[in-house]
C-alpha positions as CSV (number, residue, x, y, z in Angstrom):
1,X,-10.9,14.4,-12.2
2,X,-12.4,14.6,-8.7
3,X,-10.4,11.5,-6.6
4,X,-10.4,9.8,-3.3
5,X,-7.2,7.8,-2.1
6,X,-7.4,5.8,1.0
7,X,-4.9,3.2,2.9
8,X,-5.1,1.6,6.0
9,X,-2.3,-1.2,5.9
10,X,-0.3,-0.1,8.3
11,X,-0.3,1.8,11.4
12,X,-0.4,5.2,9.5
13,X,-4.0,6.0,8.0
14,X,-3.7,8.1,4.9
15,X,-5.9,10.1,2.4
16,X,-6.0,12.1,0.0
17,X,-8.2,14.0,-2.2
18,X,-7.9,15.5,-5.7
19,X,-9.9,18.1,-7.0
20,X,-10.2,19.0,-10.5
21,X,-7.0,17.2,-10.9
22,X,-4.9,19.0,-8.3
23,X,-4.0,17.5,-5.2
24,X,-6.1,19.1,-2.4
25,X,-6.1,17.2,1.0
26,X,-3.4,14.9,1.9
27,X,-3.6,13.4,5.3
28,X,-1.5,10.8,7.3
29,X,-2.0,10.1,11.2
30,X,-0.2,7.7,13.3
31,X,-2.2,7.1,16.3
32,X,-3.5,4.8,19.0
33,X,-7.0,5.0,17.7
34,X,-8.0,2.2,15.4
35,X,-8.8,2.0,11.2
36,X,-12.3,1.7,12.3
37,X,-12.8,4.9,14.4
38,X,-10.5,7.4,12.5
39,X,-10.9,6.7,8.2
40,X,-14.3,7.9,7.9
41,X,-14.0,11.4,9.6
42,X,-10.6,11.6,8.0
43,X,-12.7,11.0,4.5
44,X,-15.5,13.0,5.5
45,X,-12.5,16.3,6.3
46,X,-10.9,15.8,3.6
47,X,-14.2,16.0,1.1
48,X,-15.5,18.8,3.2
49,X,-11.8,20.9,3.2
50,X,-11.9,19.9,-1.0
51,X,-15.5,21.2,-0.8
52,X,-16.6,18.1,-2.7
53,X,-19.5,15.5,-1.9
54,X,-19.3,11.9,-2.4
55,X,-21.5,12.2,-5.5
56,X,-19.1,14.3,-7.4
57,X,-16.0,11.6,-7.0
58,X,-14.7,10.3,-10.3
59,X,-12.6,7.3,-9.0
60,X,-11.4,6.0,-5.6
61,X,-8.2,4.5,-5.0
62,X,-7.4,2.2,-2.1
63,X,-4.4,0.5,-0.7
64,X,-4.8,-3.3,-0.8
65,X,-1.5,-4.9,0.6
66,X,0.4,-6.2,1.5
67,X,0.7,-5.3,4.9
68,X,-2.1,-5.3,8.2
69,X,-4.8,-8.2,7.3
70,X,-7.3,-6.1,9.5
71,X,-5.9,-2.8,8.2
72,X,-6.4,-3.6,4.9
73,X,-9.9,-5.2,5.3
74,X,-10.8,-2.1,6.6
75,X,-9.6,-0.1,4.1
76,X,-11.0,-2.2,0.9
77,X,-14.5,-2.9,2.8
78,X,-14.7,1.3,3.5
79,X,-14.0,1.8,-0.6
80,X,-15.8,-1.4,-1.8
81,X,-18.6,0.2,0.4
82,X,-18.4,3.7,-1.2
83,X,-18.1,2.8,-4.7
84,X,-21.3,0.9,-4.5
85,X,-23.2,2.9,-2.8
86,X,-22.3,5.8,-5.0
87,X,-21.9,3.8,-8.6
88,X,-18.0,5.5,-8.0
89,X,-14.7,3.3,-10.1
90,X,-12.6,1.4,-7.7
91,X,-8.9,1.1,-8.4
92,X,-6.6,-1.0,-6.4
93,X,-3.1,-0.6,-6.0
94,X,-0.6,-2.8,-4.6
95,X,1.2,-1.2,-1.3
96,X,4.8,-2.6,-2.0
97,X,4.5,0.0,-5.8
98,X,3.2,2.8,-4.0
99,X,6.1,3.2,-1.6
100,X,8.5,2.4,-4.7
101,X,6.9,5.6,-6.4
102,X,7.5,7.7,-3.7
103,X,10.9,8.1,-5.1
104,X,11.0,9.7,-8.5
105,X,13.8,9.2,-11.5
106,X,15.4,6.9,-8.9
107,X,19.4,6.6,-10.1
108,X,19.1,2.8,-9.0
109,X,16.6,0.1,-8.4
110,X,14.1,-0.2,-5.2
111,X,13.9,-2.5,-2.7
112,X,10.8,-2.3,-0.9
113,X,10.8,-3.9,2.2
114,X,7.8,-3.9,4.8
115,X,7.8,-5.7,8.2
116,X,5.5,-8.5,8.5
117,X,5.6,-9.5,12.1
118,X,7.1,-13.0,13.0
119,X,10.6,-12.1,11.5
120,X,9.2,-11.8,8.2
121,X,9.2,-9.6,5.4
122,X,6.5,-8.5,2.2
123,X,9.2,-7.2,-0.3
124,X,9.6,-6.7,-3.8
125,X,12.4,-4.9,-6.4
126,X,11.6,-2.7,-9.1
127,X,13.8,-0.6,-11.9
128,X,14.2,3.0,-11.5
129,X,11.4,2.9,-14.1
130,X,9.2,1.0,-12.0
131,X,8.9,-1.9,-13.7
132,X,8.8,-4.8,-11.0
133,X,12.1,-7.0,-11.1
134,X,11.8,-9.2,-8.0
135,X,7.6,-9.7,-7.5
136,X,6.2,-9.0,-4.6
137,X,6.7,-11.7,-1.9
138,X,6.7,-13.3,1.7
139,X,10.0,-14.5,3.0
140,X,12.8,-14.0,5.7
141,X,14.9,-10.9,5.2
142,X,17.7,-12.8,4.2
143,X,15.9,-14.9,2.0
144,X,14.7,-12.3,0.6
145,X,18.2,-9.6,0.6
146,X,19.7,-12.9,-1.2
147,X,18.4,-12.6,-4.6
148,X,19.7,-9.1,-5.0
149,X,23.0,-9.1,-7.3
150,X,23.1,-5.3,-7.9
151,X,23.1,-1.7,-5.7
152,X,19.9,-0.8,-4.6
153,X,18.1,1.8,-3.2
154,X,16.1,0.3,-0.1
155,X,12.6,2.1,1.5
156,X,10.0,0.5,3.2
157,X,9.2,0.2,6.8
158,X,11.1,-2.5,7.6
159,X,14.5,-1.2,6.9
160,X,15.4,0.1,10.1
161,X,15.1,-3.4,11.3
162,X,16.6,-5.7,9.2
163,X,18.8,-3.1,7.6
164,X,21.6,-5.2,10.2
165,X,20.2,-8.7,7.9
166,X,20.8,-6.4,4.8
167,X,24.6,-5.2,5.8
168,X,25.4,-9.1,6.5
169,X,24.8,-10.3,2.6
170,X,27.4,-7.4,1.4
171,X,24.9,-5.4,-0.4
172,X,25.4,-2.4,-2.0
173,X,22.4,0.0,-0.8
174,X,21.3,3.6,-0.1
175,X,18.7,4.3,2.6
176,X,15.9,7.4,1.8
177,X,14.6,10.3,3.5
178,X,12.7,8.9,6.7
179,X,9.0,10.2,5.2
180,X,9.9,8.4,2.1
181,X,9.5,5.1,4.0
182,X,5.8,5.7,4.8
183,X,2.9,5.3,2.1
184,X,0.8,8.3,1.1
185,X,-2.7,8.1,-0.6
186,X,-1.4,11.3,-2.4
187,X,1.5,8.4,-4.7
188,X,-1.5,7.3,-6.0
189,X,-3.4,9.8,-6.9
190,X,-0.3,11.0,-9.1
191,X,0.2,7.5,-10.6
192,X,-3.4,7.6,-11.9
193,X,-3.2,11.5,-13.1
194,X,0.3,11.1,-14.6
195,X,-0.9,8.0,-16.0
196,X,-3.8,9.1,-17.3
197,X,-6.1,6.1,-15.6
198,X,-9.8,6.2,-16.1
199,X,-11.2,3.3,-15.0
200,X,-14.9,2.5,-15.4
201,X,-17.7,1.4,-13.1
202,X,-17.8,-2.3,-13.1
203,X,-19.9,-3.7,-9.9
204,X,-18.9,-6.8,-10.5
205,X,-15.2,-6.5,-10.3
206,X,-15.8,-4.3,-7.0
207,X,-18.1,-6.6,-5.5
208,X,-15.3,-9.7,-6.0
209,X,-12.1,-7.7,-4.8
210,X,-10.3,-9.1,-2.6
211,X,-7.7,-8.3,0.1
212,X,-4.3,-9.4,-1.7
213,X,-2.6,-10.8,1.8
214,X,0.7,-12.1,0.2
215,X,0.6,-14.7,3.2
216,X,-2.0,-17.1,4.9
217,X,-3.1,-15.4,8.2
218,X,-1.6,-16.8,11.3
219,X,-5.3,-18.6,12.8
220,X,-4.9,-20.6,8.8
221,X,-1.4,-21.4,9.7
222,X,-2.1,-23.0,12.6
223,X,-5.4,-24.4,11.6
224,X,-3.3,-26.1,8.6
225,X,-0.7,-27.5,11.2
226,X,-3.1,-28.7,12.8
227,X,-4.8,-30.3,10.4
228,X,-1.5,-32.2,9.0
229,X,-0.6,-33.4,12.4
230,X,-3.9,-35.1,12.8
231,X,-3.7,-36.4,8.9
């Protein structure tokens, strides 16, 4: 199988191409240039280092949040945009599961946590066999650290700054491996191989996907405060 991973919900752009069912490109840049400027000549490398057109992809996978709202608009429009185009399967995957599955066999549960601006967290827990235990969710870090009641292994971007929140509940927690923090387009590629994923072409489903946020922007938050206070 001949696929295409892409995520853009973050500050790191990743990709990653498959060829034949072997992992062939993998890419992941942290720069100042934005979504917009860098994923298609990171896409257009990768096909050409895989030596593969657009025509012969199988499936592409994309990173749909939580995380960025404009990262990950740009991100789903760019694979809702080749998928129709080119009659190409789109698969979606939640961002909070791909970081989890960065670790493999893990000996405990993961919390992923990801930093969503304004002292806020997207988190979620799931069992070393990745089967989700706290859903994916908005909240405070200490609203969120609170409903764990057993040792945990924590990853995520937004360790490093809350991990001071996380000490303060008397939680029993490992940290990773640094890279194992970020997500790569390459987690879900193996998910769909190991797996065994084969999705068909459905322009219906492709043309209705939607960004999954987590939270209300913050223009609808103050639009909605707005709206109450003159109500």
């Amino acid at each position: 199988m001949n696929i295409l991973a892409l995520d853009t919900s973050s500050s790191f752009g990743t990709i990653a191409v498959a060829k034949n069912d072997k992992l062939t490109y993998l890419s992941v840049i942290d720069i100042q240039a934005t979504h917009s400027e860098r994923l298609m000549p990171q896409i257009d490398n990768g096909l050409k280092l895989a030596q593969l057109n657009m025509k012969d992809l199988d499936l592409i996978c994309v990173g749909n949040g939580p995380g960025s709202f404009t990262g990950i608009r740009i991100g789903l429009a760019t694979a809702k945009g080749l998928c129709l185009g080119n009659e190409i399967p789109l698969l979606p995957f939640n961002t909070l599961a791909i970081i989890a599955n960065n670790l493999y066999k893990p000996q405990y549960p993961v919390l992923v946590v990801l930093d969503a601006k304004m002292n806020e967290v997207y988190g979620a827990l799931y069992s070393p066999e990745m089967q989700v235990i706290i859903p994916p969710q908005n909240a405070e870090p200490a609203e969120l650290f609170k409903q764990i009641q057993q040792k945990v292994i924590i990853t995520g971007d937004g360790v490093a700054r809350y991990k001071s929140v996380l000490e303060e509940q008397e939680i029993e927690f490992e940290t990773v491996l640094a890279h194992q923090n970020i997500l790569y387009a390459s987690t879900m590629i193996g998910l769909v191989l190991h797996q065994n994923i084969i999705p068909k072409y459905d322009f219906d489903f492709i043309a209705d996907l939607e960004p999954y946020y987590l939270r209300r922007s913050q223009a609808e938050i103050v639009k909605a405060r707005k709206s109450a206070k003159e109500n």
